[in-house]
Each structure stands twice: as structure tokens, then as C-alpha cells.
N, C-alpha and C positions, 0 to 999 in steps of 0.2 A: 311439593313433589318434583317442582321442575330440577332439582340438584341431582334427584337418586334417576330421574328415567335418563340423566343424559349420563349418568355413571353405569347404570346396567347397558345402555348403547354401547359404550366404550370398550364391551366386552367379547372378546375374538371369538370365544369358545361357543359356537351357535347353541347347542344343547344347553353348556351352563346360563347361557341368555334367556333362554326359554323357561327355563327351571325357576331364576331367579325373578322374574316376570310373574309368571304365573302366582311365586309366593309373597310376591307387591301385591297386584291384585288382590289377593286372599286378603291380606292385611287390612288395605283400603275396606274389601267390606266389613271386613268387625266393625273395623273405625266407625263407620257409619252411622253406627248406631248409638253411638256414643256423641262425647263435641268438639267435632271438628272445627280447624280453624287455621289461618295460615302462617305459615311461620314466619312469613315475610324476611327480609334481609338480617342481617346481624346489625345489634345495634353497635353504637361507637362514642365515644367520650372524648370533649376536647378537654387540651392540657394545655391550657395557656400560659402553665409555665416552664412546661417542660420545654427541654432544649433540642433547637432543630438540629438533624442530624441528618446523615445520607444516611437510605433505607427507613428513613419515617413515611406512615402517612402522614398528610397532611389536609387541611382544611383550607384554600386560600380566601383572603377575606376580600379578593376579587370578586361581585359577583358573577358575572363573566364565565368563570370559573368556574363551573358545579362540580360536586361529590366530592370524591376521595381522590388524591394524588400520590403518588412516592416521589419523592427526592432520590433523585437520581445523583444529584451532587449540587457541592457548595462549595462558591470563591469570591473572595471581595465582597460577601456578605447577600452577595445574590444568590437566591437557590433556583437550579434546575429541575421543575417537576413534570413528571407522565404520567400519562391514564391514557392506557391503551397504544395508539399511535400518536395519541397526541403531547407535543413538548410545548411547557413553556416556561418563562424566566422570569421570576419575582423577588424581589425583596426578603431577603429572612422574617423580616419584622412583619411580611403579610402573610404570612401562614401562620396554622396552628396545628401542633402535634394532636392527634388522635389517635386512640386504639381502638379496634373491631373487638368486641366480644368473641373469645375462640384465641388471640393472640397470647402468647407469653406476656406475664405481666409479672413482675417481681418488687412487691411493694413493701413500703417503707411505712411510719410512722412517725409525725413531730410535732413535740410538743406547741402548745400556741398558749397555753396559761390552765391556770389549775388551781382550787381553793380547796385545802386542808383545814378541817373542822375534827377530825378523828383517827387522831394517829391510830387507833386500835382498828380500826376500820377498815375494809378493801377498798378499791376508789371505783366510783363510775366512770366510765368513760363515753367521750361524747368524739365522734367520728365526723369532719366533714370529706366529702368524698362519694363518686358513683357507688350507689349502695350495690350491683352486684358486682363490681372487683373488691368493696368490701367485705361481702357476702365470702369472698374468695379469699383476702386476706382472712379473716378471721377461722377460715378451715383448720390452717395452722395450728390454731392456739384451742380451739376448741372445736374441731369435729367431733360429734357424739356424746357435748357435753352440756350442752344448751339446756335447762329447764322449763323454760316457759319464752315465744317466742310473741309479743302483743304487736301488731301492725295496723295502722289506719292507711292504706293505699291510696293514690288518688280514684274519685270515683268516677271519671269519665263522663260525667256531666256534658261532652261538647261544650266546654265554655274555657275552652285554654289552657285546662292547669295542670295540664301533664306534658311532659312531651315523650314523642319516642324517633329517634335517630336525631333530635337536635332538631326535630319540626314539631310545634306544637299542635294535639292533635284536636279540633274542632268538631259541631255535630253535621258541616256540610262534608266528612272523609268517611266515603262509606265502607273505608275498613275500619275503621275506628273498638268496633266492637272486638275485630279480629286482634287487630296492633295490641291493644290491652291486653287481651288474653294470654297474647305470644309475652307481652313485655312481660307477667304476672308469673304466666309456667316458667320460666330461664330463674327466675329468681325464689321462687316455691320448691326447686328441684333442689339448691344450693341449702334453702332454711331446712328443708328437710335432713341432709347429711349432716347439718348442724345441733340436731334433736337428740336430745338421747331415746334413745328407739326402746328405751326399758321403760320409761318412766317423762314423760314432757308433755306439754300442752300449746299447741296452735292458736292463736283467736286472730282471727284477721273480720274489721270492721268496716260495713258496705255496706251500700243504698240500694236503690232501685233497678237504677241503671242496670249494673250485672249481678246483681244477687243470684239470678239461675243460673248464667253463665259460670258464675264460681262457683256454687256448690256442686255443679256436674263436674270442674276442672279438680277440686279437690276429690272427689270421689275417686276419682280418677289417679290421681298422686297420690292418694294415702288411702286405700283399698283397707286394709289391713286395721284403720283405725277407727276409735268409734267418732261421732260426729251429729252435732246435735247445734241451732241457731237458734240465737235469743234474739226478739223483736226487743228495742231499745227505745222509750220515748225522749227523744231530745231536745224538744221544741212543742210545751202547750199551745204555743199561738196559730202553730201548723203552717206551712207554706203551700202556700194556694199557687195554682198553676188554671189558666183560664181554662172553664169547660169539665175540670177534675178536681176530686177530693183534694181537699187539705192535707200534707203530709206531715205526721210530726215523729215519725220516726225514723230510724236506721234498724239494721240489723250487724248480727256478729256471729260469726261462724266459729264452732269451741271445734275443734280434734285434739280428740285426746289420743295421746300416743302409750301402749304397751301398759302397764297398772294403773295409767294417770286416770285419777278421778276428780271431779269435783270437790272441792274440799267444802266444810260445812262454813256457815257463815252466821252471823248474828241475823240479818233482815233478807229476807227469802227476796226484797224488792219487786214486790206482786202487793201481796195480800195489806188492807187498809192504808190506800195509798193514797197521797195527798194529793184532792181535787184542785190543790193551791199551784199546782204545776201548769195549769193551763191558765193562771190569771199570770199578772204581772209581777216580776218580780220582787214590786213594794209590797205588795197584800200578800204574799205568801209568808206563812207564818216560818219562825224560823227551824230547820233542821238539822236532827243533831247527827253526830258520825256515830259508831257504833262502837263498844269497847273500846277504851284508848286505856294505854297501860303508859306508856312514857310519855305522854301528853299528859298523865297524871304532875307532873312535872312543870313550873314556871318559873317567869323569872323575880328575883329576889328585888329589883330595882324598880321602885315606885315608879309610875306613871300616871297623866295626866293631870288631875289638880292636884293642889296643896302637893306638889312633887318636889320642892327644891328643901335645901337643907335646911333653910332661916322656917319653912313651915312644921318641922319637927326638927330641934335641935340634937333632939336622945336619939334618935335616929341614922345621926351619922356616926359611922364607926365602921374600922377595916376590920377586916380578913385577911388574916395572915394566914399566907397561901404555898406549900413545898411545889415549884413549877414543875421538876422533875416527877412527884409521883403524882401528879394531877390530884392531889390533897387539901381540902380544908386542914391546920394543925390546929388554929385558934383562933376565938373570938377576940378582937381588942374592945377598950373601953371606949367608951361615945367619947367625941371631943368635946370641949370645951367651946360656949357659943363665939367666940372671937379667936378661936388660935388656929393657927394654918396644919397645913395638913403635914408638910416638914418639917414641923415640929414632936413630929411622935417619932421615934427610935423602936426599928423595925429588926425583929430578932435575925440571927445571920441565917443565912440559905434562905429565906423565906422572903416572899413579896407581900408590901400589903394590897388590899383590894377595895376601892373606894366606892360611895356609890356615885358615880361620877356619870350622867346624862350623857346622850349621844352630841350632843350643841357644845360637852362639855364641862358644863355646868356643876355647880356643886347641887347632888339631888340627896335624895334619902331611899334607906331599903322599907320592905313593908313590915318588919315588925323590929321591934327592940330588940336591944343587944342582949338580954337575961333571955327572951323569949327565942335568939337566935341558938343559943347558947343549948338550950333544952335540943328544939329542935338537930342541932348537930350531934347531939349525944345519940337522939334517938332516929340516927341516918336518914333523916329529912331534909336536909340540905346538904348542896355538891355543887364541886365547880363545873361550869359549862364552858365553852368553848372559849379562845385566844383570840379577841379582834386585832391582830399582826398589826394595822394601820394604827392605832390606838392604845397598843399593848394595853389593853383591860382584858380583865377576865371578867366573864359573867358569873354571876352566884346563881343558882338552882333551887327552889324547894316548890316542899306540895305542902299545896293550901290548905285550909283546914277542912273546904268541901272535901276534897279528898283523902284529908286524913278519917273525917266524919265517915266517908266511904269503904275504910279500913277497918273501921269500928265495926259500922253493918254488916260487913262481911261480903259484902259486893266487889270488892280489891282486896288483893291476897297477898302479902309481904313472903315471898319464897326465898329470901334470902340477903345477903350485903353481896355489894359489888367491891373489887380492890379497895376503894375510895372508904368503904364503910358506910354508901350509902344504900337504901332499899332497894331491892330490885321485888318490883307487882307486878301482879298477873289480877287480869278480871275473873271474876267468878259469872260471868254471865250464861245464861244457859245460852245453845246454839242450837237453831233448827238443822234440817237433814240436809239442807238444800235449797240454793236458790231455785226460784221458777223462772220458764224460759221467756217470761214478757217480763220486763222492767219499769216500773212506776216510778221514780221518786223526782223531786223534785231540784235535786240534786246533781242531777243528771241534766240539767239546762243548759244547753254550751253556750249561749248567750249570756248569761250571769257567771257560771260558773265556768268557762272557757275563753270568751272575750274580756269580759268584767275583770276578771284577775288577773290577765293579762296585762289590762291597761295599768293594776298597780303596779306589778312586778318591772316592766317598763315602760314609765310613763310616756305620751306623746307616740309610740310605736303599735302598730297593730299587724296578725298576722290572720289571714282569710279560715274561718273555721275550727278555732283549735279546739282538741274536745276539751267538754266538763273534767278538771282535775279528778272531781269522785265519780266518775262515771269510771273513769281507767282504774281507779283505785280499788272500787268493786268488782272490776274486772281482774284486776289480781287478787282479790281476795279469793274469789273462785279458783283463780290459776295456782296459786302458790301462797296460799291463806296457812297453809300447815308445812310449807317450806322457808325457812326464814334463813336459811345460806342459798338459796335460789339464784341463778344466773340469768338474767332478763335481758330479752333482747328485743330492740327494735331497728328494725331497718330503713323504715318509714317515715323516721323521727322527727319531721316536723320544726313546731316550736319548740319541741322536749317534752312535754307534756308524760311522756312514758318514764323519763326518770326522775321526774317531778311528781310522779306520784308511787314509786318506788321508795323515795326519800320518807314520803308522808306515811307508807306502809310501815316502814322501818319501826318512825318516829312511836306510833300507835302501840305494835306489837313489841318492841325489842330487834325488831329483825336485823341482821345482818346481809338483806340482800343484795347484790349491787347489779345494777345496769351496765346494758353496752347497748349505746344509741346511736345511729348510722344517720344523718341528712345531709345535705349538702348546701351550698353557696349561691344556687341559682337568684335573680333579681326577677320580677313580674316582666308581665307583658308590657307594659306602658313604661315601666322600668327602665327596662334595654328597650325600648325605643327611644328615651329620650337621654341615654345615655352614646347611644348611637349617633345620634344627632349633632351632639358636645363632640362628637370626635373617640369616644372612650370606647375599650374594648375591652370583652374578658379579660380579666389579671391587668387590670391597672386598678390602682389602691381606690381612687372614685367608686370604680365598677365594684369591688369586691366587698369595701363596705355598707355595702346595700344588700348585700346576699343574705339569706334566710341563717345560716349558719353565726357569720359576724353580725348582722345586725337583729337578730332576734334570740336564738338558740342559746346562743352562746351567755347573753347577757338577761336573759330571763331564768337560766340555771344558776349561774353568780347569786341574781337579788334572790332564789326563793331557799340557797343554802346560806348564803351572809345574812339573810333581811336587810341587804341594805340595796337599792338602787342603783341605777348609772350617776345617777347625780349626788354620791354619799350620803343619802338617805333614808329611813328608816321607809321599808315596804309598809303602804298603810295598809289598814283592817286586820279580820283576824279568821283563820279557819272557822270551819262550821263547828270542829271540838273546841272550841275556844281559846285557842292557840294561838297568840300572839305571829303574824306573818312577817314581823320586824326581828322574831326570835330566830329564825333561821331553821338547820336542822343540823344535828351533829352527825354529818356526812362530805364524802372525798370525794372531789369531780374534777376531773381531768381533761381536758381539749386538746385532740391531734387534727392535723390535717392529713389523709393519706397521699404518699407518695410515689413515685417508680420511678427504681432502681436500675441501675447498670449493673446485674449478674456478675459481669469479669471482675468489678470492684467488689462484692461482695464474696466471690470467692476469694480474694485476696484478704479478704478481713477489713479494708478501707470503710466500711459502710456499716461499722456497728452500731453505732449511733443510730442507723434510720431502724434495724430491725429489733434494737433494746428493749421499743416497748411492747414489740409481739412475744420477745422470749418473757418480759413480765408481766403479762396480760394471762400468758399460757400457765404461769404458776400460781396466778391468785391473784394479781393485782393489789398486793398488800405491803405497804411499805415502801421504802425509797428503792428507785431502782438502781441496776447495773449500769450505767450508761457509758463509759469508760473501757476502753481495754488497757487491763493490770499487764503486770512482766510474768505475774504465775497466777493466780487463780484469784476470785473474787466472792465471798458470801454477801449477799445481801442483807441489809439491816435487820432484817425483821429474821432472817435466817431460812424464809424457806425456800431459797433456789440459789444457785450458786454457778459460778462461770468459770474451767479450765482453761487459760487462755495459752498455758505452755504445756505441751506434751508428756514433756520429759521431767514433770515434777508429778508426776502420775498417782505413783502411791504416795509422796506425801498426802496427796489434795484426798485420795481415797480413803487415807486413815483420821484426814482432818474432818469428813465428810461422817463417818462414822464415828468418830467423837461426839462430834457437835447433836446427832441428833434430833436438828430441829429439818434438816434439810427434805426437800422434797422433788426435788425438781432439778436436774444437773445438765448442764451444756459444756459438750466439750469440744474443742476447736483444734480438729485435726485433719486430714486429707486422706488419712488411714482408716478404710471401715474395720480392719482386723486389728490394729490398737485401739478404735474406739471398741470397738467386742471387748475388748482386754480389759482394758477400763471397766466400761461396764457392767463387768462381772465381777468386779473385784469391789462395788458400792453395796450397799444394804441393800435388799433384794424389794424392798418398800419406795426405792426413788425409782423416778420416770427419767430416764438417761438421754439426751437428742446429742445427736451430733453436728455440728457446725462445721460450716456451712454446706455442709453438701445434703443435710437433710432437708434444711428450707429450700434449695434450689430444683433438688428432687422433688419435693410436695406440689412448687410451685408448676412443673412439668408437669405432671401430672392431674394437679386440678386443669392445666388447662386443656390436655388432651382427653380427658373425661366430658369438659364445659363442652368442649365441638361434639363429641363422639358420641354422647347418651343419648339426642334424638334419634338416632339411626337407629335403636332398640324397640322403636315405635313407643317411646315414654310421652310424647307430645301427640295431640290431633294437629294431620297435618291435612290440606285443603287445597284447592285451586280455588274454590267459590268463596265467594263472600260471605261475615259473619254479621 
């Protein structure tokens, strides 16, 4: 409150001061009755790589030096900074750029590495960067287009693991209750414009600590929506705290936004649930997943015993493979027990496909060449994915369980794919609805969260990450009957949200894809003892310790390659029985976010950094634009397209209208009434943006929105403590 009384002070007009007074007051009491809490400061984000400049803030790494500075100027490498009346003179190299939330910010995106499994595929994308200027880049590309938004927050535990303004916040800060709530509503405000208001679903997952406090806060922001919390068991062992019950749960708050409902699921995860969840992970019996359709699906390449060639001779034999239409053509005959594999004469266009081990090795596939032979006829077998490092292709078929399960009629063949091989569906029946307590044993983040972790990367571990199928039953309910679903997490962790998007995929067919937000931070004992070495944010020591590079980034790698940091085959295998070394046939993408110089990006110098917002906003399918052409550019896959010269207009419009695959057009002009011209002269079916002056417009805009919406009284604001 202390910003608005010293803004109605400032006001000449007595009567209008009175007026406007009176309707504070009035305010303040509704508020009251609701939850209140304080807004405290604007937070701020350092950028340690970004470049000092006059007119930055900065952070100096003096400590001497508290808070916020501006650079007033720079010469011979020393920067002149103030705060208030005070000057003083440091080193470039000892500051750090910051930005205030509320600030213009005009952000970028770059690549940092990315694994292709499915050209047919959209890509997920994995975001390091302050999740709410993420939250604000991503407005751009999809305000109101969000379908389902899953967050694990920090839970305020007082035990270090959040911070807000760049101090971590502990349980002896007796705002601590408040700081959270302020840091949670700024970024609930942004997921919300992100929702499609017709049709989305919320689920943000909480403990103890602020469970009330959030569900008053959400009540509050999303009025309008329904809203219902599942009690979640996580832990049969329970965590004992002296003097009080044992805890072995969390909770997860659903809102459902505008038609969204619950979708039906195979296991209500309530009713006959396994008492095996509260013993140890060795005596619980094992647990299966529920309908798998493209898990119906293995791999063709023998493993573990009797697996090398000399153990079955009739067993080695290629595949001859058309790379281009991702096709089986034909079986070859077995070789001969001593003759190499150079020695077979491979028809032209086509590769053969060995069963050649990951060590290398010459191995064998699981069934005979006559018995292969059937099976291809009868679209049970198909090539799998391209290991690039290896140039193998993987071979695909279902087993006979599940061909047996085709029989019974418990899997259903709806059709051939390109390839000519099955595409099944389960026939299993589906209850109405989960219930709002969760049983299953599956649900352990200790086995299923830590455990899987350690295979995915060995030697590495990361504090709490949920049960993979705990998220995954959470999207079953979220978007179980939406299988081109946009999934968003801003909270992302280890990745865990688009690690269990992939596994949703895998199960159903789906073509969902993710957009995962975490960042690079390093722990507390971390940055102490990099502190100590002398090391600072943004040096290569510091940053490869960050949750981003040293977790996120390479535990998404092993669980779509199956293979490790150490060229490894991921051990064990999903609870459907899914081989974790098989991978998934899914596109994952890694940017860092960036910020931009506006003057350069109105010049068109900076297309490179916003390339991958204009391909994100179109689908995220396919290779992108990344290049500016002499005239215009379509994308491979054809659905967005780039006008880079003006004055080739109606070519690019009647190319665009040819083509009809286009959906999406940018056009780079300076003229809003030739962009009008333009885009009225496209099919009335494309989404037209104008370059650059829409991105720089949007970007103005969200940030004068980000300041301006508290002052609606959308936030409980306080002087007291929470």
C-alpha cells in the first residue's frame, strides 16, 4: 500500500484526494476479508552475461555495495554507478546487469542442442531462463492458446530452496509466507493469459506449508473456474516430524478453465489400492501402467542372453531399408555362419539394417527371417528411430503377447500407418473418473522419482523430483482425450513434465508436446563453494553445475535416446514394460533465453534470436526459418512462412495461396497499411504478424500490463505480515 498512499498524496486536487481515499479505504475492506499479503518489492533477475552498459542496473559484487545501482557511465572499463546520492567507481567485470520485473524486456531465444527422433513430430521445448520473463516471452507465441498448464512450485519449506529478490528465503523470514505468495500471484496472473479461457486445465502441486494459502489465492484469480484438490500419497514411509503425524502426502489443486473437464481414465487411483506402497520398494509387488497402445510396440533386437550372432546363426539377416519414406521394402536372407556382412550386395536406394548391438557387436533379431517376413506382411513390424551417432536404424514389432492381445480383442488394429504398419487402440473399458485421493504405489517419488533419476544420469541427483507416473496420471486427467495438447510447465525442475508427456505420447499415440521453463541456478553449498574458488554466475565452472546443464538438460537427452551421458544404454525398464534404453520417438529442443537490443531488432539484425518465438508460435514442427532470405522463405514442413522483402508482395501471396499448406505468415515491413495490404490479399485461413513492429509492440505492452494490473486490486495487498 505504501506506493498507492504516497501516489494519492501527490495529488493537488483536495476533493479528488478525498474521493480517491475514501475509495482505498473501501477497497482495503473487501480485501480483508479475503488474503491478504504483501506485495513487497519487485523482484529482479541477474544477467551475467549480459553486457554492461550506461543506463543498466546493476548488482555490484562488492559487498559493500548493497541493492540496485544504475550506471551512469563507462571508460577504460570502469563503470560509474548511483543509488540515490550515492557515486561509486568499479570495474565492469564487478557488476552484474539486472532487470526489475515491470522493466521492458525484449527477449530472445538460442539454441544450445536438441535430439530429433520424429520428423513427423512437433518438438518440445525445454527453456532455461527466469520463468516469469519466460512466462512473458512466451505470451507472444501463445497467449490463449495453452491447454493444460502442470507446475510443481517450490514449497516453502523454510529450508533454502527458493529464493525471491536473489536472497534465499528461510523459516527464521517472517515474511516468508508473504514473499511466496507475492512471488506465486505475478506469475499465476501471466499462466492465466496463457490458458485458453474456452477450454484448459491448471494443476499446481503443494504441501502443507501453503496449501490454504493457495487455494484462497487461486480462488481469487480464477473466480470464474471450477476447482477441486486431490490428496496425493507420495511416500508410504511417511515423514515423521518430532511431536506430529507422519506425512506421506502432497496435494494438487485441478482448475478447470471454461468446458474443461476431467477426462475419463483407465484406474480411478483410489479404489483397491496397493497396501504395497507403504512397505519397501523390494516387497511391493510389481505395477502395471494402464492401456498402452504404442508400447504395444518393441524392439526387434535380441537382448541379454544367447544375444550375439554365433548364438543363432539364422538369425542374422538385414533389412533392407528406403531411408527417405521411413520404410521396411524387404527381408534379406540370413548370412552364411562365416561370411561378413560386406559381402551382401544391397539393392540401390535402400540401406541394409543389421542387428548390430549397442558395444557394436554382431547380435541377432528375435525371430527368424521367414517369421520376419510374415510379420512385415502383416504391418507388424517398422522401422524406429535413426541413432545419427551410429547411423542404425532400429526395427520395431509386437510380440506375440500382443499380438495374442489382438486376437482377444483387447487391442484393436484401426488402421496402417504410411509405413504400412498397424496403428491399435485398447479396447479397455474406462471408469467415469478419477477420485480425489490417489493410492497407488506408483506414485513413490523415491523409486519412481529419485530411482529413475539415478538411471537416466548416473552419479547425479536432483532434491525431490516427482514420480514420473504420478505426472503422468496427472495428465491423464488433464489432457487424457487431448492428444495435440500444448503442455506447459514453468516450474520444470528435472524435466519430469516433459518426460512424462513423451511417456503419455508413447502409450496413447499422442502427439502432444511440451514447453518446459527451469532455470541454471546451482544449490546453496553449491555457490558457496564456488564462491570461495573465486567463480561467479556465468563462468563455464559456475554454469555447469546448474539444474538446467547439469540435470534438465541431460536427463531429457537419456530418456528420448535411452542412452546416458556416458554412451550408454539407460538401464531397466518402464512399469509397461518398455525397455528405458528404447527411448521415445520424440523432438526436444534446448534454448537459453535471451535479451535483446529493440533498436537492433527493429532493424532486422536480431532474427536469429526471435526465429525460434516465430516457430514456436506456429507449431513447432519441423526445421525452422533461422536465416533472413533476399525474398521470402517457407518452412520445410510448409506451415509458416517468412516475407523478408516487401516489394515481392503478391508474388509471395499467390505462392502462399498455392501452396496451401501455409498457416502462419510474417511479414517484415515498417508499414502497418502495407502490412493491411498484404494481409488481405492471403487466404483468409492464415494468421498474418507483422515484423518487427508487432513483437516490439506486444513486448511494450506486456510490460506495461506486468506493472499496471495490480493497481485493479487483482493482488491482496498488506502492510501486515503473512
Amino acid at each position: 500500500m505504501a506506493h498507492i498512499d504516497s501516489l494519492v498524496d501527490k495529488i493537488a486536487d483536495l476533493d479528488l484526494r478525498k474521493s480517491l481515499r475514501q475509495q482505498v479505504d473501501l477497497l482495503l475492506q473487501r480485501r480483508s476479508f479475503g488474503l491478504v499479503f504483501q506485495e513487497h518489492k519487485p523482484e529482479v533477475v541477474e544477467l551475467p552475461n549480459y553486457a554492461v552498459r550506461t543506463g543498466c542496473s546493476v548488482f555490484p559484487i562488492a559487498p559493500e555495495l548493497e541493492g540496485t545501482w544504475l550506471v551512469s557511465g563507462i571508460a577504460n572499463g570502469q563503470a560509474t554507478i548511483t543509488k540515490g546520492s550515492e557515486t561509486a567507481t568499479v570495474s565492469v567485470q564487478d557488476v552484474v546487469v539486472v532487470r526489475e520485473f515491470g522493466e521492458a524486456i525484449y527477449p530472445g531465444l538460442f539454441s544450445v542442442g536438441k535430439v530429433l527422433r520424429a520428423p513427423d513430430k512437433p518438438t518440445h521445448a525445454i527453456l532455461n531462463g527466469e520463468n516469469y520473463h519466460a512466462l512473458e516471452t512466451l505470451l507472444y507465441a501463445y497467449e490463449g492458446k495453452v491447454d493444460a498448464i502442470y507446475i510443481d512450485p517450490p514449497y516453502n519449506t523454510g529450508a533454502k530452496d527458493w529464493k525471491y529478490n536473489n536472497d534465499y528465503v528461510d523459516d527464521i523470514d517472517d515474511y516468508r509466507h508473504s514473499k511466496w505468495l507475492a512471488f506465486i500471484d505475478r506469475r499465476l496472473w501471466l499462466a492465466k493469459r496463457l490458458m485458453n479461457p474456452a477450454d484448459s486445465v491448471l494443476v499446481i502441486t503443494i504441501d502443507e506449508n501453503e496449501v490454504h494459502h493457495l487455494g484462497v489465492l487461486l480462488e481469487q484469480i480464477f473466480p470464474e473456474a471450477v476447482r477441486q484438490m486431490v490428496t496425493i500419497a507420495i511416500n508410504g514411509k511417511g515423514v515423521a516430524k518430532s511431536g506430529q503425524l507422519s506425512r506421506v502426502e502432497e496435494y494438487a489443486f485441478f482448475v478447470f478453465m471454461g468446458a474443461a473437464q476431467a477426462a475419463s481414465v483407465e484406474d480411478n487411483l483410489f479404489n483397491d489400492a496397493q497396501e504395497a506402497a507403504a512397505e519397501s520398494p523390494e516387497s511391493a509387488p510389481v505395477e502395471t501402467e494402464p492401456a498402452p497402445t504404442q508400447d504395444s510396440w518393441a524392439s526387434l533386437l535380441r537382448r541379454g542372453t544367447d544375444a550375439a550372432r554365433r548364438d543363432r546363426f539364422d538369425m542374422f539377416y538385414p533389412f533392407y531399408v528406403d531411408p527417405t519414406t521411413k520404410r521396411i521394402v524387404q527381408v534379406g536372407d540370413s548370412l552364411a555362419r562365416d561370411a561378413a556382412r560386406d559381402s551382401v550386395t544391397v539393392p540401390p536406394g535402400l540401406v541394409a539394417v543389421w542387428p548390430i548391438r549397442t558395444d557394436n557387436s554382431e547380435g541377432r533379431w528375435q525371430v527368424g527371417r521367414t517369421s520376419a517376413e510374415v510379420l512385415l506382411a502383416d504391418g507388424f513390424l517398422k522401422l524406429g528411430a535413426l541413432n545419427v551417432r551410429r547411423s542404425q536404424w532400429a526395427i520395431k514389432y509386437v510380440p506375440k503377447g500382443q499380438r495374442d492381445r489382438i486376437a482377444a480383442g483387447d487391442l484393436e488394429v484401426v488402421g496402417r500407418g504410411a509405413d504400412g504398419s498397424v496403428l491399435l487402440v485398447e479396447r479397455a473399458a474406462r471408469v467415469a473418473a478419477a477420485k480425489t485421493i490417489w493410492n497407488r504405489a506408483r506414485h513413490n517419488a523415491g523409486t519412481h522419482g529419485s530411482g529413475l533419476l539415478r538411471n537416466l544420469i548416473p552419479g547425479r541427483s536432483f532434491p525431490f523430483p516427482k514420480s514420473l507416473y504420478a505426472v503422468v496420471d496427472t495428465l491423464r486427467v488433464m489432457v487424457g482425450d487431448k492428444k495435440e495438447a500444448l503442455v506447459l510447465d514453468f516450474f520444470g525442475g528435472s524435466g519430469t513434465t516433459a518426460h512424462a508427456v513423451a511417456y503419455l505420447n508413447a502409450s496413447d499415440g499422442g502427439r502432444r508436446r511440451s514447453i518446459v521453463v527451469t532455470n541454471n541456478e546451482v544449490s546453496v553449498e553449491e555457490a558457496r563453494q564456488l564462491r570461495l574458488a573465486g567463480l561467479r554466475p556465468g563462468a563455464d565452472e559456475w554454469e555447469k553445475l546448474g539444474i538446467f546443464e547439469f540435470i534438465t538438460k541431460p536427463r531429457l537427452e537419456a530418456a528420448v535416446t535411452g542412452r546416458t551421458i556416458a554412451d550408454e544404454p539407460v538401464k531397466g525398464n518402464y512399469l509397461n514394460g518398455a525397455a528405458i534404453a528404447d527411448g521415445f520417438d520424440e523432438n526436444v529442443e534446448f534454448f537459453n533465453l535471451t535479451y535483446e537490443d529493440p533498436d537492433l531488432i527493429s532493424m532486422g539484425r536480431k532474427f536469429s534470436s526471435i526465429a525460434p518465438l516465430l516457430w514456436l508460435r506456429a507449431g513447432a514442427r519441423g526445421a525452422r526459418i533461422d536465416e533472413v532470405a533476399d525474398t521470402w522463405t517457407v518452412s520445410e514442413q510448409g506451415n509458416y512462412a517468412v516475407l523478408f522483402d516487401e516489394a515481392k508482395w503478391r508474388d509471395f501471396a499467390e505462392a502462399v495461396a498455392a501452396d496451401g499448406r501455409v498457416e502462419f505468415v510474417y511479414v517484415v515491413t515498417d508499414s502497418r497499411s502495407v502490412f493491411q495490404q498484404i494481409a488481405s490479399e492471403l487466404p483468409p485461413s492464415v494468421d498474418a504478424t507483422q515484423l518487427y513492429e508487432d513483437y516490439l509492440r506486444t513486448f511494450g505492452l506486456t510490460q506495461r500490463w506486468s506493472s499496471d494490473f495490480h493497481a485493479e486490486g487483482l493482488s491482496g495487498i498488506s502492510v501486515a505480515r503473512s
